[in-house]
C-alpha positions, -999 to 999 in steps of 0.1 A, spaced: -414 -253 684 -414 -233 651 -443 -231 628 -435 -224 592 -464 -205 578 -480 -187 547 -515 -189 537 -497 -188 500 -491 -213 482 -457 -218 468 -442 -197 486 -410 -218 494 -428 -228 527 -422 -269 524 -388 -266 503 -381 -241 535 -393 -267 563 -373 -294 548 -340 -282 537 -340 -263 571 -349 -293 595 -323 -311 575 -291 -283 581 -300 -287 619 -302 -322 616 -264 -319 598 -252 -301 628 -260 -331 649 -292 -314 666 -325 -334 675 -349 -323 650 -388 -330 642 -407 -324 612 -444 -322 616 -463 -323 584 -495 -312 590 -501 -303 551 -524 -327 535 -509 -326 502 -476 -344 519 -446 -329 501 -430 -323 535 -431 -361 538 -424 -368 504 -396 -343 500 -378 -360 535 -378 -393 514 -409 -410 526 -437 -421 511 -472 -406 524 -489 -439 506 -472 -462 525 -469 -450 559 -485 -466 588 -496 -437 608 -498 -399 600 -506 -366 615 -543 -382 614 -534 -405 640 -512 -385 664 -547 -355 659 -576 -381 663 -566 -415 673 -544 -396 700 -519 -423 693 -485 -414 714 -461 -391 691 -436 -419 696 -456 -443 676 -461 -423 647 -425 -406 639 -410 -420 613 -370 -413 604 -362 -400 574 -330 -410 565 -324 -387 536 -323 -359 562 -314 -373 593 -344 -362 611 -375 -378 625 -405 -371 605 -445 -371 609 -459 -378 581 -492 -365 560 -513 -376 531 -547 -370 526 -557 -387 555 -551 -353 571 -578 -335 552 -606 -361 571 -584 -350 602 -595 -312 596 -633 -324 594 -636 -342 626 -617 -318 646 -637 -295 636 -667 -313 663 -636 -320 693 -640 -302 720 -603 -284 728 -589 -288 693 -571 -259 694 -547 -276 721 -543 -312 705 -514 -310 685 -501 -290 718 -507 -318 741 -498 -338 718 -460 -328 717 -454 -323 754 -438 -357 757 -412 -349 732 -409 -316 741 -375 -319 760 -361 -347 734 -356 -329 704 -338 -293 703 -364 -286 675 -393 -291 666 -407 -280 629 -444 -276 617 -452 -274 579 -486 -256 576 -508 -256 550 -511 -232 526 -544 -219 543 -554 -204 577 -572 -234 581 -580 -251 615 -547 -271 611 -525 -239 612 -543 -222 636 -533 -256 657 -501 -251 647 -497 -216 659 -512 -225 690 -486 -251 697 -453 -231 687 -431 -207 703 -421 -194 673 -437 -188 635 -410 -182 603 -427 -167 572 -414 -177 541 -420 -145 513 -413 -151 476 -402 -112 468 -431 -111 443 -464 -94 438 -491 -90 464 -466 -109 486 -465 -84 511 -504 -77 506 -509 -113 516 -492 -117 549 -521 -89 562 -546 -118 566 -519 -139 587 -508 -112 611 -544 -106 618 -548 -145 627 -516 -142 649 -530 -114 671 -558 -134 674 -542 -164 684 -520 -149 706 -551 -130 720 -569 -161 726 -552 -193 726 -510 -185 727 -501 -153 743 -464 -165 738 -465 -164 702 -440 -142 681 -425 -136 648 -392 -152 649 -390 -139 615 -395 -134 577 -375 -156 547 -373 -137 519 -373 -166 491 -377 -171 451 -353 -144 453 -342 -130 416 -316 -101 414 -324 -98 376 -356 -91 382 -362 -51 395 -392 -63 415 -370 -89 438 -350 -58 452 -379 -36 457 -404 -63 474 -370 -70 493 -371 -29 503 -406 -30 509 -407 -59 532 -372 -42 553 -386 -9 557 -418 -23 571 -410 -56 594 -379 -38 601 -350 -65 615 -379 -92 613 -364 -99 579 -335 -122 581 -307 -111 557 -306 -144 539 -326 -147 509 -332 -180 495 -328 -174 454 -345 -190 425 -327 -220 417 -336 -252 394 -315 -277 420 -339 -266 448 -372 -271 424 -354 -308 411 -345 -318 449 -380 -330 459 -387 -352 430 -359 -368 445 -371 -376 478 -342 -355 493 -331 -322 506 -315 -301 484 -284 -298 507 -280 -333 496 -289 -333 459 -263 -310 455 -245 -298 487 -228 -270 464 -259 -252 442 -269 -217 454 -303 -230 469 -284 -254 494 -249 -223 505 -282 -200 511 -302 -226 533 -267 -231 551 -260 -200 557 -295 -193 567 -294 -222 592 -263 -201 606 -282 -176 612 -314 -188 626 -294 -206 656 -271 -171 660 -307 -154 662 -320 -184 687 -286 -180 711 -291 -144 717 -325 -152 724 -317 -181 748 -289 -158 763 -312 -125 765 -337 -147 786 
């Protein structure tokens, strides 16, 4: 269970969650996409749409309806889907007087948990009670960074959440690790947030980095991952290759343990 996460906005998080849940699904894995943003792109981006879904994150959170009953499939990526609209944002509030809410989206996954090979959460772009949720339930958290301004500066607030989490509520937690995206090599300040990011995080940061690319911004308008709005731009061959080495990264963890 991977939780994508950046309490930035437009950071590349949900072109990142989609596009990747969509090259696993292409190599024939099981894959889930959890949209637990209220603002839906995940959902829409995957080629559903959040105002005409019969059940959302809302009811797998609060209804505790079985995870079964709410995926949906979205067939422009070939992965199953749980949707979000803004029915999630009256989820937040009446979690926030559950007892346990930390664990819900936990529990809820456990009957899945051995049917899909993965299993991806879009956060939103907040350290809101919904993320924290989110990093509770996952084994794993991926940071999308655009290589811009205060970018590093901002990921201070999130570490300090996940040693709090892992603290508390997941002591498994780690940093799988960082995405360096909106990536310009015109622009002097790509390569030196890029520098700044590897000489701090170390080999956190994959060596992928997802450039700036108008076929990746066009995509979700679309209702469909870029890989398949056009297989051949630069957005999709870096999301490809970057799929590659995600599961590389995941063997030698499966085979160190």
């Amino acid at each position: 269970v991977i939780a994508i996460a950046n309490q930035k906005g437009g950071v590349g998080k949900t072109t990142t969650a989609v596009n990747v849940a969509a090259s696993m699904a292409a190599t024939k894995r099981k894959v889930l996409l959890i949209d637990l943003d209220p603002q839906g792109n995940a959902t829409m981006g995957s080629g559903v749409d959040k105002y005409d879904v019969e059940s959302t994150a809302f009811e797998l959170l609060i209804e505790e309806k079985p995870i079964n009953d709410v995926v949906v499939k979205s067939t422009a990526g070939k992965y199953d889907l749980v949707a979000a609209n803004g029915d999630v944002t009256a989820a937040e509030i009446k979690l926030m007087e559950m007892f346990a809410r930390e664990v819900r989206l936990r529990n809820a996954l456990k009957p899945v948990m051995d049917y899909y090979d993965f299993i991806f959460i879009d956060c939103p772009p907040s350290l809101s009670l919904l993320t924290v949720m989110s990093l509770v339930s996952a084994d794993e958290l991926l940071i999308p960074l655009q290589t811009e301004f205060f970018a590093l500066e901002g990921l201070t607030q999130l570490i300090k959440t996940i040693e709090r989490v892992k603290i508390n509520l997941n002591p498994k937690l780690e940093i799988q690790g960082i995405l360096l995206t909106m990536y310009d090599r015109r622009n002097k300040l790509s390569s030196q947030v890029e520098e700044e990011a590897r000489n701090y995080f170390k080999d956190k940061v994959y060596q992928t980095v997802i450039p700036r690319n108008v076929r990746l911004s066009e995509a979700p308008s679309h209702g469909i991952p870029v890989l398949i709005y056009d297989k051949n731009c630069p957005g999709s061959k870096s999301y490809y290759s970057f799929t590659d080495e995600f599961i590389n990264q995941e063997n030698k963890i499966g085979s160190a343990a």
